[in-house]
C-alpha positions in Angstrom: 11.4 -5.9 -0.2 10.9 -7.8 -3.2 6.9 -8.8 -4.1 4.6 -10.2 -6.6 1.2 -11.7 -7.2 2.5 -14.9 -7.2 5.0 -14.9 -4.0 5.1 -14.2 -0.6 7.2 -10.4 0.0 10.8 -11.2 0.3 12.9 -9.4 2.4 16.3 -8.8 -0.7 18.7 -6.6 1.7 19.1 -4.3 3.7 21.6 -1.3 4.2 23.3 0.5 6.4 23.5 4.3 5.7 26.5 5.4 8.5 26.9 9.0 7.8 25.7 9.3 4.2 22.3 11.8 4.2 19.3 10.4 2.5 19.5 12.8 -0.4 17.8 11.9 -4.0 20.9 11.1 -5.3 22.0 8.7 -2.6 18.4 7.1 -2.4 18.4 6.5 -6.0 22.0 4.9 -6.3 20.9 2.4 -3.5 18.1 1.4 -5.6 19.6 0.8 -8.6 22.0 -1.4 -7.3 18.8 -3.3 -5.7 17.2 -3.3 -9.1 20.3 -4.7 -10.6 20.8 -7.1 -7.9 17.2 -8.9 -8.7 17.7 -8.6 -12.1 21.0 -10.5 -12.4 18.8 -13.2 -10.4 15.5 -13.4 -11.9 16.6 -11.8 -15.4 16.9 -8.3 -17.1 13.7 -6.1 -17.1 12.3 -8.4 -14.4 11.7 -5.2 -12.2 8.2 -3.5 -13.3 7.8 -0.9 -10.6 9.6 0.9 -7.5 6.9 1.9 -4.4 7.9 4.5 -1.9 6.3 6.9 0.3 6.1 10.8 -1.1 8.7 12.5 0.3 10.7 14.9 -1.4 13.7 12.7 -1.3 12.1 9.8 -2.9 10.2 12.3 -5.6 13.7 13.0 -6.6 15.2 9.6 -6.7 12.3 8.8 -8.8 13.3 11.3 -11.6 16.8 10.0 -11.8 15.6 6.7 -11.8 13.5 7.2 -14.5 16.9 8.6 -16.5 18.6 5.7 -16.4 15.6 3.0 -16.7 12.3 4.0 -18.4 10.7 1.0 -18.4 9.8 1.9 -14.3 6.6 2.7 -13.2 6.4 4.6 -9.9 3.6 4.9 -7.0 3.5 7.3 -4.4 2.2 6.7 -1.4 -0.4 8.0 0.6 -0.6 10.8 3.9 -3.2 11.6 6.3 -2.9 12.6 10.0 -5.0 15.1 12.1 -5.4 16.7 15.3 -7.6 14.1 16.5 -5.5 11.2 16.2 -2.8 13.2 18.2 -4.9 14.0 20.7 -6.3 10.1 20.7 -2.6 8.5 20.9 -2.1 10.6 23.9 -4.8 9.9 26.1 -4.3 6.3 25.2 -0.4 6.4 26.3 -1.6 8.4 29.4 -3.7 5.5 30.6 -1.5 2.7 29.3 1.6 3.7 30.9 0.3 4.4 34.5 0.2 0.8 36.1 -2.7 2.2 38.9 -4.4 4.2 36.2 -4.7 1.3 33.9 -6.1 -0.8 36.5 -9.2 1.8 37.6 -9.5 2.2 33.7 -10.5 -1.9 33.2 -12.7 -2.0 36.5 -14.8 1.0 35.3 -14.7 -1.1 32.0 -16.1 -4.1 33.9 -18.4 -2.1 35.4 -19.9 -0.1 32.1 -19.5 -3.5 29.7 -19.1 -6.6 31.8 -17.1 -9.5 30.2 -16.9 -7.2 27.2 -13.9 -4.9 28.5 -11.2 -6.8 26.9 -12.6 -6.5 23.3 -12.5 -1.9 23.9 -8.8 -2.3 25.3 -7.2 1.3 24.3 -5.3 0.5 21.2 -1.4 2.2 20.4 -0.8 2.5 17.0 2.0 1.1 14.9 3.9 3.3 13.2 3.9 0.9 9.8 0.3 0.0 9.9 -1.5 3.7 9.1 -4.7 1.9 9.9 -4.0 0.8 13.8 -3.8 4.8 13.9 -7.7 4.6 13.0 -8.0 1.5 15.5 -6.7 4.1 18.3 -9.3 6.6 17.5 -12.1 4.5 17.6 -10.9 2.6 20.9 -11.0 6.2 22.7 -14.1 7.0 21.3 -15.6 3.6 22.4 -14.2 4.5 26.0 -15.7 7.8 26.5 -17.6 7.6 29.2 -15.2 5.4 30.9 -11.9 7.5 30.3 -14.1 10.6 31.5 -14.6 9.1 34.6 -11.4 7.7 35.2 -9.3 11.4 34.0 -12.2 13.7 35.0 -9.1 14.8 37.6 -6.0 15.4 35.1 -5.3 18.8 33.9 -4.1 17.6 29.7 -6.4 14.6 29.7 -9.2 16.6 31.4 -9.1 19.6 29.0 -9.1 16.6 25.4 -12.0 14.5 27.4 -14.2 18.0 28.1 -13.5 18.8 24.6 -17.2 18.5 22.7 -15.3 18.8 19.7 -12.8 16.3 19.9 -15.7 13.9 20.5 -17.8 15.2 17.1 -14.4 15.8 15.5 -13.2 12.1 16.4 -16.7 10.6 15.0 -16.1 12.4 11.8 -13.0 11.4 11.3 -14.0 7.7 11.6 -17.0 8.3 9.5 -14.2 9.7 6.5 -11.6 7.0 7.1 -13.8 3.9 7.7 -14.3 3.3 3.6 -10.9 4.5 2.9 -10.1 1.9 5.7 -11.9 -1.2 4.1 -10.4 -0.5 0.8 -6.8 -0.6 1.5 -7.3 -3.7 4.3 -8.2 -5.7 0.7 -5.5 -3.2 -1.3 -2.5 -4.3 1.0 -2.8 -8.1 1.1 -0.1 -9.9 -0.5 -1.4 -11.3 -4.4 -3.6 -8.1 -5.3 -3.3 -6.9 -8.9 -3.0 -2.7 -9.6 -6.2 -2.9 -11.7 -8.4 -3.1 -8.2 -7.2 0.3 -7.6 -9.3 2.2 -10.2 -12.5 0.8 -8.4 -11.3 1.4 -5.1 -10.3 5.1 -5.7 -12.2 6.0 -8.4 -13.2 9.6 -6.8 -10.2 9.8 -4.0 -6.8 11.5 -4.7 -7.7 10.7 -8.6 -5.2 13.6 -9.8 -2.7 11.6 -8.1 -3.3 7.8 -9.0 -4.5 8.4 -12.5 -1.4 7.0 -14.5 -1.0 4.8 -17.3 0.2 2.4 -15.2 -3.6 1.9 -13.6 -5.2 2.8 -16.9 -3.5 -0.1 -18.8 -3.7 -2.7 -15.9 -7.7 -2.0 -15.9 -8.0 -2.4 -19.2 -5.9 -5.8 -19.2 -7.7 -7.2 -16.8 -10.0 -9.9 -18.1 -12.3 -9.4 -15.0 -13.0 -5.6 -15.6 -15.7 -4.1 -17.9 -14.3 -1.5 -20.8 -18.1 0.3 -20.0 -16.4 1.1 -16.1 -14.0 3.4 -17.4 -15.3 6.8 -16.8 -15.0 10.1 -19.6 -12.1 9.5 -22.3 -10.4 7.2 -19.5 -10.7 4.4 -22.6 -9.1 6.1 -25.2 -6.0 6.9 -22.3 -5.5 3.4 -21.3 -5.5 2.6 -25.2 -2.8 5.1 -25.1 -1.1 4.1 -21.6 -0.8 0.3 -22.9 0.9 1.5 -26.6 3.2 4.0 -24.6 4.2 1.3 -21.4 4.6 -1.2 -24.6 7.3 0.8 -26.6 9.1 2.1 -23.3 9.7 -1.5 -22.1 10.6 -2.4 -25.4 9.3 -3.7 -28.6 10.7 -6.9 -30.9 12.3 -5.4 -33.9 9.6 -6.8 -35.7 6.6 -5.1 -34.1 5.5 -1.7 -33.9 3.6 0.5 -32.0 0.5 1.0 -34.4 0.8 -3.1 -34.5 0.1 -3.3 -30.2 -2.3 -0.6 -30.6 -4.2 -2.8 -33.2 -3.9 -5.9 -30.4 -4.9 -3.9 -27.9 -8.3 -2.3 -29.9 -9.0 -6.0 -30.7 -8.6 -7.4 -26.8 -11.1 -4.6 -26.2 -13.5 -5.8 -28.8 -13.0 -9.3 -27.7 -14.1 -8.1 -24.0 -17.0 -5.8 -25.2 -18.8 -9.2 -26.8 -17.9 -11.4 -23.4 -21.8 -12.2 -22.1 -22.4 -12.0 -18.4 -21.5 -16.2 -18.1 -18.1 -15.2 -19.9 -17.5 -12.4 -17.4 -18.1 -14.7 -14.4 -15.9 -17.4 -16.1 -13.0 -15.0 -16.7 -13.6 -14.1 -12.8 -12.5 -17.4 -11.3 -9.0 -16.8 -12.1 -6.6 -14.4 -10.8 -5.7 -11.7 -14.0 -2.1 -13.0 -14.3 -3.4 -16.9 -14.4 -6.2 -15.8 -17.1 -3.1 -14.1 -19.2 -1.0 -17.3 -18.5 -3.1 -19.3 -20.6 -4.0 -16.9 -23.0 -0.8 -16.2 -24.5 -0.9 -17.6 -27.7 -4.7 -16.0 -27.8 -2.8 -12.0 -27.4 0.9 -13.0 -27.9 1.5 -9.1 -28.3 -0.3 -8.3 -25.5 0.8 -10.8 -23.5 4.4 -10.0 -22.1 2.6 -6.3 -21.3 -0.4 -7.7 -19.4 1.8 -9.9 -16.8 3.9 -6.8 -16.5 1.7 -4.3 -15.3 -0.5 -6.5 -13.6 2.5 -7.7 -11.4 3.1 -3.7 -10.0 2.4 -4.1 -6.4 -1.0 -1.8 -5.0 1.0 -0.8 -2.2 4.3 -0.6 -0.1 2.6 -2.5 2.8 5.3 -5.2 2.4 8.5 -3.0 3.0 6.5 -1.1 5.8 6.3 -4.9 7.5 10.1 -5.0 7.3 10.8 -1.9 9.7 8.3 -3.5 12.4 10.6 -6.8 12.0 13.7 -4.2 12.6 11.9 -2.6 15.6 10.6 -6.1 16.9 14.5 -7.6 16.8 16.2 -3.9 17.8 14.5 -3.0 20.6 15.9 -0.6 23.9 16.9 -3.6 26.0 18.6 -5.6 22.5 20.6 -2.4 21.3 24.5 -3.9 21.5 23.5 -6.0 18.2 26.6 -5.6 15.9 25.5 -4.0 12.2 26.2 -7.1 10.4 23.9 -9.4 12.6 21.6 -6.6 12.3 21.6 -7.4 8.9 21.0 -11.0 9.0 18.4 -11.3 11.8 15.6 -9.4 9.8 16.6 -11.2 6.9 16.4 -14.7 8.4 12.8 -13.9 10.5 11.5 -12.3 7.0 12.6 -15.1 4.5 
């Protein structure tokens, strides 16, 4: 999947694997030849960023990437799963799969919320949307007194719905992932710029997402205050935007104390902004404020759309294996691999 602020996600290609294992090696071949693909397209050094999950595989790709083209930035993605929301998924399959069971379950709903019922339906979560796994959790939890009533007589279900803890355990866990929920339902919508991910995560997995990559796209954004960075987090993103600067590549002409000097005087230019400026400079998107700025910060310029064009997430080629499970499906498995190919492409694009 190919993305940016100013586009919709586009589904590039896809591949099929045969007998080749997913080693670093193999991932990382595939996507250079994706990266060159694009690039022969939209033009060389158009590709600012790769985002995968964190497995070891892609941890590895990452590194050999980075070998052969320095100008990447990389993101790892993000992991959570517990007990509970095991536990949740399979009471909510239990019910959900048993035609009779499913019908007691909605008149005891009818009966505890009236007209309400179909608004607390027992959710299953999609494997590609990490937040429906939330949505199951809290639609068991909703159902409690109904789902005790309706299992009190099933050994499994029984011994999960008798469980005090699973209850407290179950609130907790909604309690933890409710914020964490609201800030990646705005993170993962298509147009969102990397700066919003310093506010959003300023005290969660910080080790992990403090790069220069966020640094230097907070400090280029025109609707972000220098006085929200936090510690010597200024003097790094001084740093991050002099050391993204040379690794894309500098004119022959320009050096790296000259960006450093452009950068220090964007930051004094932003320091003296009044509160009117700062809600002026807030109408725009970042990358349509740095559009019409460049003759204001031409050094700064071709750096600023760069960074602030890095997706915040991976949602978009997580949307592209639902389309492959939506066309594939158990009954629709004689599809040839080349049609395959084409069918996700065409419902994507």
């Amino acid at each position: 999947m190919v993305t940016s602020p100013f586009i919709r996600p586009i589904f590039w290609s896809s591949e099929r694997c045969a007998d080749k294992q997913h080693t670093g090696e193999f991932m990382a071949s595939e996507l250079n030849k994706v990266i060159q693909a694009v690039e022969n397209v939209v033009g060389k050094g158009s590709i600012c960023a790769v985002v995968t999950d964190n497995a070891s595989n892609r941890r590895k790709s990452w590194e050999l990437l980075m070998a052969k083209i320095p100008s990447l930035t990389y993101m790892f993605g993000m992991e959570f799963m517990s007990d509970v929301f095991k536990k949740a998924v399979l009471v909510t399959k239990f019910v959900r799969k048993r035609a009779a069971l499913l019908y007691r379950f909605r008149a005891l709903q009818r009966k505890y919320f009236g007209t309400r019922q179909r608004r607390r339906a027992l959710i299953i979560p999609v494997s590609t949307l990490w937040y429906s796994s939330t949505n199951c959790i809290s639609s068991v939890v909703r159902n409690e007194d109904v789902l005790r009533e309706c299992c009190c007589q099933l050994n499994r279900v029984e011994s999960i719905l008798a469980d005090s803890m699973f209850w407290v355990n179950a609130r907790a866990v909604m309690r933890l992932v409710n914020p964490i929920i609201q800030a990646l339902g705005a993170l993962e919508k298509d147009g969102r710029c990397l700066s919003m991910v310093y506010d959003t995560f300023i005290s969660s997995r910080w080790n992990t997402l403090k790069r220069e990559s966020i640094l230097a796209a907070f400090l280029l954004d025109p609707t972000k205050s220098t006085d929200d960075f936090e510690g010597d987090d200024l003097d790094n993103a001084v740093d991050a935007c002099v050391d993204l600067a040379t690794r894309v590549g500098l004119p022959s002409n320009v050096s790296p104390n000259a960006v450093r000097r452009a950068v220090m005087a964007f930051i004094r230019v932003k320091k003296s902004w009044t509160a009117e400026d700062h809600e002026k400079n807030a109408r725009d998107t970042p990358l349509d404020w740095w559009l019409v700025k460049v003759n204001k910060f031409p050094l700064l310029h071709a750096l600023a759309t760069r960074v602030l064009s890095i997706p915040t997430s991976s949602a978009a080629s997580e949307r592209s294996w639902s389309v492959h499970s939506f066309i594939r499906t158990k009954r629709r498995n004689r599809l040839k691999p080349d049609r395959m190919e084409k069918l996700p492409y065409l419902y994507s694009n």
